[in-house]
N, C-alpha and C positions, 0 to 999 in steps of 0.2 A: 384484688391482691393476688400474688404468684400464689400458687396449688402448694398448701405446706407439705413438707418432708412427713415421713409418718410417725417421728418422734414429735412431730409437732401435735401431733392432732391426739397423740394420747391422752394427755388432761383434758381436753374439752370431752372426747368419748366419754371419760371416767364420768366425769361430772354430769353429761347427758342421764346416764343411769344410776345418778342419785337418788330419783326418786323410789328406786328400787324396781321399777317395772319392766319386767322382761321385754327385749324389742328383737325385731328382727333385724337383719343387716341391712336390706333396703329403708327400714326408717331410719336408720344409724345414718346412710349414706345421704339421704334426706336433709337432714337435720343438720349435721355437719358441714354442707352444703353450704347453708342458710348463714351456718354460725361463722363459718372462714368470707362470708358476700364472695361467693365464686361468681363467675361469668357462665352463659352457657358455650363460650368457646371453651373456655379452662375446664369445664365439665365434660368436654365431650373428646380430650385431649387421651389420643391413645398411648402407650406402650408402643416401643421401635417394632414389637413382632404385631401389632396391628391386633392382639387379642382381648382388651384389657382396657377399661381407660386409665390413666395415672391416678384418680383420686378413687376408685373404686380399689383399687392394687395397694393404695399404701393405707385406707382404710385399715383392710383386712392384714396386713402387715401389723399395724398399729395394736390392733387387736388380739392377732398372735401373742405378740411379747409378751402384754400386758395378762393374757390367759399363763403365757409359758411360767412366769412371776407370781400366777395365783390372785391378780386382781378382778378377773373377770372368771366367767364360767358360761360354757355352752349347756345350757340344760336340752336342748338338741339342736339337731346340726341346723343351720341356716339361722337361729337367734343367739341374744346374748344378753347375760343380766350381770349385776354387779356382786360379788362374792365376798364373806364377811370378812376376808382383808382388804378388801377394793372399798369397803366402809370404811372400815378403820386410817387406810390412808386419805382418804375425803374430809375423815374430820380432823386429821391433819393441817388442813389447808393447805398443801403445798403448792408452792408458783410454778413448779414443771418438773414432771416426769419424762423419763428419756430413759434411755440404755444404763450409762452411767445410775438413776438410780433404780433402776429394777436391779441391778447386781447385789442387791443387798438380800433377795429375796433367794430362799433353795433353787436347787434344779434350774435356777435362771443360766445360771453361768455356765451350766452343762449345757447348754441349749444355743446358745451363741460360739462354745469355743467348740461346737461337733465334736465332743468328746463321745465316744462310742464304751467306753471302760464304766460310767459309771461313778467314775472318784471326782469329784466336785473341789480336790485340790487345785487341779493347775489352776493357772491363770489364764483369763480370757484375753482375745486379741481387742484391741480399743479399736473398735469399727465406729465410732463416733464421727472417726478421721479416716482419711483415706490416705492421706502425705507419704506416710514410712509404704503404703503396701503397692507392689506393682499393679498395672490392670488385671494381669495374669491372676494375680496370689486374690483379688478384690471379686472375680468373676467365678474359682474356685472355692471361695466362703460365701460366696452368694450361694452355690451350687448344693454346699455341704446344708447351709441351714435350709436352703427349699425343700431339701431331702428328708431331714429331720422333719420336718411338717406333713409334709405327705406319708411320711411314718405313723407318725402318731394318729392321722386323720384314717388310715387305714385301720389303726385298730380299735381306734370309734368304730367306726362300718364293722367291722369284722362282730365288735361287742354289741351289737344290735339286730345280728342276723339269728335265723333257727340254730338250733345244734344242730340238724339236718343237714339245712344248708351250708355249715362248716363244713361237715364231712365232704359235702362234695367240693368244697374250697381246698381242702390238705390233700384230698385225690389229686386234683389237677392239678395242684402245683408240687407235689412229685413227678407228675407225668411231664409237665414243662420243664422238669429241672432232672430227667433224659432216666427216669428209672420205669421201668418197664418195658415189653415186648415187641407193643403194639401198640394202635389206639385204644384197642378194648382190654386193656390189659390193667388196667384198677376200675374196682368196684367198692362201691359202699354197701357194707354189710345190713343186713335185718337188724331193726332197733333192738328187735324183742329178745332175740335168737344170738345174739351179737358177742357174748360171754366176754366183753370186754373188748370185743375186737371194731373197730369203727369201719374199717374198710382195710383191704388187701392190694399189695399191685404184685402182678405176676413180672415177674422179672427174664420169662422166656416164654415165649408160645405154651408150652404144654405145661405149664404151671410146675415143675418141676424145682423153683427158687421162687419163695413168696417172701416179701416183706412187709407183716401184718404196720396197721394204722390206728393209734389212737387218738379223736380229736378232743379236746378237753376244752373248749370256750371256759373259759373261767378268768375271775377280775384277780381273784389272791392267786395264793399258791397250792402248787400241785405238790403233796407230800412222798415223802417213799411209800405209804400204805397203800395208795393210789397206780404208782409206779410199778411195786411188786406183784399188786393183782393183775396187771395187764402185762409182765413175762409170763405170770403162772397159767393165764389164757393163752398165750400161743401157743402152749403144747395140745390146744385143739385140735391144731391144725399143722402142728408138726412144724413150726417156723422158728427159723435161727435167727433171724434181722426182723426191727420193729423198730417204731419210729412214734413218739410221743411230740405231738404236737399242740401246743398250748396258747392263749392270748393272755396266759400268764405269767408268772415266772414258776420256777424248780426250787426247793429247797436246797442245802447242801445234803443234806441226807440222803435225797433223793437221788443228787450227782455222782456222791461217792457211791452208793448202791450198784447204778448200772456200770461202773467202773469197775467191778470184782463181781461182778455176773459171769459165770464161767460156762461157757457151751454155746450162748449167744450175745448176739450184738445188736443191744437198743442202744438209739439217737435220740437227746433230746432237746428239741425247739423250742425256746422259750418265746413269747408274744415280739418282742423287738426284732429276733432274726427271724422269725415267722411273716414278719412284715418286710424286712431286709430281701428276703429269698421274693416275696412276691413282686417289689420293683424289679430285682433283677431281672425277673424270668416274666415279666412282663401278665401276672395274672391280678385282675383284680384290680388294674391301672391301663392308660393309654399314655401316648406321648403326645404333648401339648405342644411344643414347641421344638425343634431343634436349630442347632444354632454351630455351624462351620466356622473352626477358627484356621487363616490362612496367614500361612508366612514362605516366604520368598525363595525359590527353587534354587540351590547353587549351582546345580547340576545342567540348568534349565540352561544359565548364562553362561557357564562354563565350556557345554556343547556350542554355544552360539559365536564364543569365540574362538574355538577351536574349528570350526568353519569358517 
């Protein structure tokens, strides 16, 4: 049989992990395998960029949604088990899951329509279909939702690292995103000695402009009480600029605070643009694939006839 689409292969996943037992994605891929009688040519069918096979790719596609929807759950990264609403739709009996109905489920529809705000009002785009949308508008939502995954998968990682090793995560990605002297120009502070301060970037050779660093790995939120101890530590060090960076979120309390801080200027990064800022500036990721879109020179044919 043709390699199903990966709304296809969601219910038979679900059901694979009804016994409850945690699997890895290689016996996922296994199994699945088995279940759709693939061939080993259809098995071994790449992705146009040659990186990928097609049945490994929409696998894990498959998988996403059904996690983004709360069916599934990575209890770590490379396995996957079934989650007490991925039960509860099982004994449902349902004939098929697909996009259409994961939209019933929170934060699903955030997730599909690249919504960046948060408000889970609008309306999603019906990616079911492709008919209404150009290749252009089709390769662009392709684009927004890979992003949104790679987002999220980064602040797995990030939530599983030292606080340590944070700190040297929020250094360098100020230093990639052009704020400091030099190369040597942020450091991570002494844990012990630290008075709240996580680490510093000197913002000119002679340290003369510092802009102290807090990193807060944390899964909740960061309150004002937290916030206000780490202004009232920069006068350590005599610094006007500070920058709170978290795999959290910020309360409102919090936001309104450094907003009528008067004499200095703290920023603060919540876990989502924390992850935003590290795709862009390329920390903490690499580029997999690129991919050149060409269209037709007018200027090209234009000279040629004017010759």
């Amino acid at each position: 049989m043709p390699i199903p689409d990966f709304q296809s292969i969601m219910l038979p996943l679900l059901k694979l992990l009804g016994d409850d037992n945690e699997r890895s994605m290689k016996e996922m891929y296994s199994q699945l395998a088995e279940h759709f009688k693939l061939t080993e040519a259809e098995l071994a069918e790449l992705l146009p960029s040659g990186q990928q096979t097609v049945f490994t790719n929409r696998i894990a596609w498959a998988k996403t949604h059904m996690k983004k929807a709360g069916l599934v759950d990575n209890p770590i990264r490379g396995r996957v088990k079934l989650s007490t609403r991925g039960r509860e739709i099982l004994e449902q009996n349902p004939t098929t899951i697909n996009m259409r109905f994961l939209k019933q489920f929170d934060g699903y529809t955030e997730f599909i329509s690249g919504s960046t705000n948060g408000d889970d009002s609008g309306t999603a785009s019906e990616t079911e279909t492709d008919e209404d949308s150009t290749p252009l508008e089709q390769l662009e939502s392709a684009y927004a939702e890979l992003l949104s995954v790679v987002t999220d998968e980064l602040l797995e990682k990030l939530g599983s690292v030292t606080p340590e090793f944070f700190k040297h995560v929020v250094v360098k990605l100020l230093q990639a995103m052009g704020y400091g002297g030099g190369v040597d120009s942020g450091e991570v502070t002494s844990y012990v000695r630290d008075g709240g301060i996580d680490g510093i970037i000197r913002e000119d050779k002679l340290g003369l402009d510092v802009v102290c660093i807090q990193a807060k790995r944390w899964q909740g939120t960061v309150g004002r009480p937290a916030v206000q101890a780490f202004v009232g530590s920069m006068d350590l060090i005599r610094a006007k600029k500070g920058v709170i960076l978290t795999t959290g979120r910020f309360s409102e309390d919090a936001m309104t605070f450094v907003d009528r801080i008067e004499g200095k200027r703290v920023v603060l990064i919540d876990g989502k643009k924390l992850a935003e800022f590290m795709i862009e500036h390329d920390v903490g990721v690499s580029t997999k694939t690129v991919y050149k879109l060409k269209e037709i020179s007018g200027d090209f044919f234009e000279e040629g006839l004017e010759g």
